[in-house]
N, C-alpha and C positions, 0 to 999 in steps of 0.2 A: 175572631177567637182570641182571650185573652192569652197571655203566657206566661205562668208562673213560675218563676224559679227558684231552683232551693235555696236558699239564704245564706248558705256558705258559697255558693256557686256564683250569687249575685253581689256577692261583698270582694272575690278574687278579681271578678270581673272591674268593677268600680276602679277598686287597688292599681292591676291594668294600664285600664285606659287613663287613669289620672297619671304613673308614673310615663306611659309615653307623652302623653303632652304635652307634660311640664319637662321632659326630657332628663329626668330622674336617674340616677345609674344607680344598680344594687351592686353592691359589690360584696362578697363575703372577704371575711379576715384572713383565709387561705389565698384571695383573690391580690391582697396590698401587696403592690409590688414596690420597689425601693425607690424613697423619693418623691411617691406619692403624697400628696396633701394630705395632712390634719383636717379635722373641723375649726381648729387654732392655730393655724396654719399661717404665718405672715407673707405680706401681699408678694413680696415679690419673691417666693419660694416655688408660685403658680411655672409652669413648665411655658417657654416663648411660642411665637408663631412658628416654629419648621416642626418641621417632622423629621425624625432622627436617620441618620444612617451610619452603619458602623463597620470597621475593617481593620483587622491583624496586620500586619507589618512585621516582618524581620531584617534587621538589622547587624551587623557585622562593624564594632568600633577596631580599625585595624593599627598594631604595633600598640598593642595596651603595656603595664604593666603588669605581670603573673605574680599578683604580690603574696598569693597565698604558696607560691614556689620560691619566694625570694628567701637565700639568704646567704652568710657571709658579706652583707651589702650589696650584694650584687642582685639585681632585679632581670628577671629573665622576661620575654615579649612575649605576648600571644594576640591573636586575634577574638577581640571580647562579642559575644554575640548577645542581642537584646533582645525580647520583642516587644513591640509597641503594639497597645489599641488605639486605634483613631476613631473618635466620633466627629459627622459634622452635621452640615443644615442639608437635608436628602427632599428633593424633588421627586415626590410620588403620585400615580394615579389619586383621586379622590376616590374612598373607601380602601383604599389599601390597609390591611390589617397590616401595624407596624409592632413587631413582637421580635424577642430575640433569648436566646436560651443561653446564658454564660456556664463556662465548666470548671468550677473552683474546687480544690482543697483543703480540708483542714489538717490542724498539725505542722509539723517539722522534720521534714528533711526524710523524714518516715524511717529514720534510725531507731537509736534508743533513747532520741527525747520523745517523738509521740508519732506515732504512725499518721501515714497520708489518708486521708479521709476521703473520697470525694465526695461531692455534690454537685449539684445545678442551680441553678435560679434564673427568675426571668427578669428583661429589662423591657424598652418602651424604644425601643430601636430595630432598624433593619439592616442586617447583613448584604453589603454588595452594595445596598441602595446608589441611586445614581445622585453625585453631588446637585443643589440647587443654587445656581448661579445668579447671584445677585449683582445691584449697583456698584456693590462697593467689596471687596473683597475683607474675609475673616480675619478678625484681630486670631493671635493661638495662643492657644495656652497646655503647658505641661504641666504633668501633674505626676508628683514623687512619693508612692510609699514608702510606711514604716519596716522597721525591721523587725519578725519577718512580716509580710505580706505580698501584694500582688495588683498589676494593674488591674483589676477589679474590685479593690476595698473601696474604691465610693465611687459606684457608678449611680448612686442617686444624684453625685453632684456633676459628675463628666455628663451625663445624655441631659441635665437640666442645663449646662452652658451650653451645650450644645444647642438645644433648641431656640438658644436665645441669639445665635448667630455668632458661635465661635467654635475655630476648628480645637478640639482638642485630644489632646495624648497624651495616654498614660503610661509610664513604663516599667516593663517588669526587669526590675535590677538585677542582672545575672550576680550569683551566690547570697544572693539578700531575699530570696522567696521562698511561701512557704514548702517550695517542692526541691529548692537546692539552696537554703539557708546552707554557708559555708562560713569559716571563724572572718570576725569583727572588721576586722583591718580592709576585709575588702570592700564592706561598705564603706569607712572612712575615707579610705582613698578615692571610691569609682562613682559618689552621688553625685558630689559638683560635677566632675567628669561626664557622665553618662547624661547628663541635663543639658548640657553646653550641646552635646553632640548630636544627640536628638534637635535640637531645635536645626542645625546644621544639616541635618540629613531633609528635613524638612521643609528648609529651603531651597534645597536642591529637587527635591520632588515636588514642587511647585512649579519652576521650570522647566518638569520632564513634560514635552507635549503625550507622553504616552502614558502618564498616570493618571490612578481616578482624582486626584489631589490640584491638578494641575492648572495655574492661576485663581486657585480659590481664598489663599491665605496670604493674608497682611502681615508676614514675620517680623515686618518693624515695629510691632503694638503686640509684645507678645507679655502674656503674664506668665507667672511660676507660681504652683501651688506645691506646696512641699508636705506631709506631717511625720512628725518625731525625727526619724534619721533622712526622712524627706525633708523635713523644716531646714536641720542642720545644711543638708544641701543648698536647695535654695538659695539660703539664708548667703553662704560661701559667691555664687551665682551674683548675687546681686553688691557685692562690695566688702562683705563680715570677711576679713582673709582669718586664716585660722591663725594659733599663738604659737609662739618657739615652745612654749610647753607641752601642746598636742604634739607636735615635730621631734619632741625628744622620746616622746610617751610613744610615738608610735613607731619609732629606729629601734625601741626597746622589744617591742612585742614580734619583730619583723626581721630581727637578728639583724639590724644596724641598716634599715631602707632610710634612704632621704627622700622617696618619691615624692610626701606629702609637702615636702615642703615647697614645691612651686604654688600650695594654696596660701599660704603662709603669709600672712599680713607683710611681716619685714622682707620680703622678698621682693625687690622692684618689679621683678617678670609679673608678678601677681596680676598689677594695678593693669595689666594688659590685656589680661583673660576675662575683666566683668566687659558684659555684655551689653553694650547701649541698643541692643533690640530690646531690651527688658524694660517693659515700661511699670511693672507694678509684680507683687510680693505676695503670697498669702502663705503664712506660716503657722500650721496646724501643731500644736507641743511641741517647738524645735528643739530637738536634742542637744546639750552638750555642756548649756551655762556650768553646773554644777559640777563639775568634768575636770574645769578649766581648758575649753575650746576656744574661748573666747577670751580675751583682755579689751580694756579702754580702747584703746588704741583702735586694732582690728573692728570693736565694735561699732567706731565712726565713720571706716568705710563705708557704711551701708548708707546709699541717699539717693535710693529709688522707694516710691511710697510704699508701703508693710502694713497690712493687716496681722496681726497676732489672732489667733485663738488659743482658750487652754481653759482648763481645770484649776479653783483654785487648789485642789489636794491634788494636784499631779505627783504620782509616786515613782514615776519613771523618770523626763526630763526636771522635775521642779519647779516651784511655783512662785515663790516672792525672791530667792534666793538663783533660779533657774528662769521661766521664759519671761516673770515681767521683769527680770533682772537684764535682758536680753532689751525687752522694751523700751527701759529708761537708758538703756547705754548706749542705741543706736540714733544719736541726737541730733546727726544731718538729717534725718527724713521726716519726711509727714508719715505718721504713724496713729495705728487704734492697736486697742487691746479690751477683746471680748473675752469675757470670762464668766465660763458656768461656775457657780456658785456649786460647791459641793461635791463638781465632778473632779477623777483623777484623768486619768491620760489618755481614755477611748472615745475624746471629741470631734474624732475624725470620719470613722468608718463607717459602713451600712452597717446595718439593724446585722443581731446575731441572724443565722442561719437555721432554719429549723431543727437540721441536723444538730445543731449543738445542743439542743433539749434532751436530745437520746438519755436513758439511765447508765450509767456508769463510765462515760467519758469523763478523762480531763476536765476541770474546770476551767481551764486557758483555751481550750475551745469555744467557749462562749463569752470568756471575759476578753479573748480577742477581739470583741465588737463591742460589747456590752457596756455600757456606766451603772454604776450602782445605783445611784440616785435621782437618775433621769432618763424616762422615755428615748432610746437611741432614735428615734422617727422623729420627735419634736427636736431632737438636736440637729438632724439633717436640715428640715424646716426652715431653722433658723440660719443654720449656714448658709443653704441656697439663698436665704435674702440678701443676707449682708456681706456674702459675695459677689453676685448679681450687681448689689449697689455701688462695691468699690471700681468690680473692673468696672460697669459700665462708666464710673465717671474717671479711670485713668485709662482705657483703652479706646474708650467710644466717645469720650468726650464727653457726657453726660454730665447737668449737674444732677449730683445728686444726694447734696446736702439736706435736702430733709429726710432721710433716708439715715446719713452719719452722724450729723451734727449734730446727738441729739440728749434727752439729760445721761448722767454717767449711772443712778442708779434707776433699776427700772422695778422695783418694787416701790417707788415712792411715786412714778407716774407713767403710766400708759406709755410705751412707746410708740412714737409713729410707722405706721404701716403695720402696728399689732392690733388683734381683736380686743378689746376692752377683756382689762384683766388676766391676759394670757401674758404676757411679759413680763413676769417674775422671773428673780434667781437668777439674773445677770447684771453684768457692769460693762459699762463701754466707756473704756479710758481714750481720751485724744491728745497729742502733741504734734508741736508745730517742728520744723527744723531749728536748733539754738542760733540763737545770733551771734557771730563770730565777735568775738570782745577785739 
């Protein structure tokens, strides 16, 4: 007996079986989760071989300064508490659904600049997972948000190094988030601070035989990713000591503190605190050039390699005057400097939230993430490449010069490891270290 079927029922069917074969994934636009590929998507934005796993951490940095208590000069002590996410490379059953639900915020401080928003959103990670023990143990890398924000502003790019076999931590900077954004000074003082420490606390739970962490991390091969008031950190982290001018700017605001000045370029103690675990830089709109954070001088310290990102209309840090003013002055190091063409200062973050589409919120709730003039998923994209390609070739050793080394403007040619034609509306400046005259 024949069997006829109805023509829309035998076209679903067809549809079907060809997307299982070909191993096809439908996914709706509710379904993009952050970090997820484009269709234009550059190669090495693709997510590595592990499967994620993720865990909270709290932290206790003790005998801090209470610089938002300080005054008559005198700085009083407290014990400064953090918390950290960690993602790493997670050992799972095969078919393990690996899913993870983050619990974020919008707004500030939920005063009278803009009330606490919540939300959710999901990542490509699992909670608890049990670490996956390899040959060779993980290069780390921390990663500093802006002010305000929260260790979850780019989890498109934490669980994508993570998969690629690196342990990584983000931290959420006590009075610099957006649930106890507190005045200025305490970010100035506590980003170097609270990056140095983390990585220290790190190492120590590495050799705890009773954590989930333990002998999985290569802290001698670590990078630093920073953006805006995380750049400025960073940046401090890796050799940039700040100028007598910040040091007097900031005794001013603080009723006469000198705490800052242990960061202080002219300070001998300084040149003791950069970290020779730090093998490499990535500095997302570092805050401060325009400021006067920085002088010559301070800016030569820095000669650990640095990747730059930024906006050429950056409206917050700065842009010819501000971060490539930051680029051309730090002239010990191998250095790049990528630059969206058109964007201002949100070339760091995940994609807005959908919450922030709501009718009648704030518009800094979406311009919190948002660029004007560019897709914030193609800008992720591309970060995950050409961060991918720096650590791997200062952490892992990798060359991976056709990857950097490549023309400066990329409207005039295809870059490598982009789709034909998708690599407009950026530049990728390179410098070597100066040669000592």
């Amino acid at each position: 007996m024949k069997i006829i079927l109805p023509t829309l029922f035998r076209t679903t069917v067809l549809i079907a079986v060809f997307l299982f074969f070909t191993g096809y994934e439908v996914r709706s636009q509710n379904e993009f989760i952050y970090g997820d590929m484009l269709p234009d998507a550059p190669e090495l934005s693709a997510r590595g071989m592990y499967a994620v796993g993720v865990k909270t951490l709290e932290m206790v940095h003790p005998n801090q300064v209470d610089i938002l208590n300080s005054k008559d000069g005198k700085d009083p002590i407290y014990n400064r508490p953090l918390t950290v996410e960690v993602w790493y490379p997670a050992d799972l059953a095969s078919g393990t659904e690996v899913s993870v639900v983050y619990e974020e915020v919008m707004g500030t401080r939920g005063d009278s600049l803009r009330p606490l928003i919540p939300f959710t959103f999901k990542g490509r990670a699992l909670k608890g997972a049990t670490p996956k023990i390899d040959m060779e143990k993980y290069p780390l890398v921390i990663v500093s948000h802006g002010y305000v924000g929260s260790r979850y502003l780019m989890t498109y790019l934490t669980e994508n190094l993570a998969s690629k076999g690196y342990v990584v931590a983000a931290i959420d900077h006590t009075e610099s988030t957006f649930r106890d954004a507190n005045a200025f000074q305490s970010t100035l003082l506590n980003r170097p601070k609270d990056i140095r420490f983390v990585i220290d606390q790190l190492e120590k739970l590495n050799s705890n035989k009773n954590d989930i962490l333990y002998n999985l991390i290569d802290v001698s091969k670590t990078g630093i990713i920073g953006y805006s008031m995380g750049g400025y950190g960073v940046l401090n982290v890796g050799g940039a000591g700040y100028s007598d001018g910040l040091s007097a700017f900031f005794g001013q605001m603080t009723g006469g503190s000198t705490a800052i000045s242990a960061l202080a370029a002219s300070n001998p103690e300084y040149q003791k605190t950069i970290d020779k675990r730090v093998k490499a830089i990535v500095a997302f709109a570092p805050w401060g050039m325009e400021r006067g954070v920085w002088n010559a001088e301070g800016l030569k310290g820095l000669n650990k390699p640095t990747f730059f990102i930024a906006g050429s209309e950056d409206d917050i840090s700065g842009y010819e005057k501000g971060i490539k003013a930051i680029y051309e002055g730090t002239v010990n190091t191998e250095r790049y400097l990528l630059t969206y063409k058109n964007a201002r200062h949100n070339v760091a973050p995940n994609p807005p939230p959908a919450e922030s589409l709501r009718p009648g919120l704030h518009i800094d709730e979406y311009y919190r993430y948002a660029e004007p003039s560019w897709d914030q998923r193609k800008i992720n994209n591309v970060n995950q490449h050409f961060v991918t390609a720096f650590l791997a070739q200062h952490l892992k050793a990798k060359d991976m010069s056709a990857y950097l080394k490549i023309p400066e403007d990329s409207n005039k040619k295809d870059w490598p490891g982009f789709k034909p034609r998708s690599s407009t509306g950026m530049e990728l400046l390179y410098a070597t270290p100066k040669e000592e005259e």
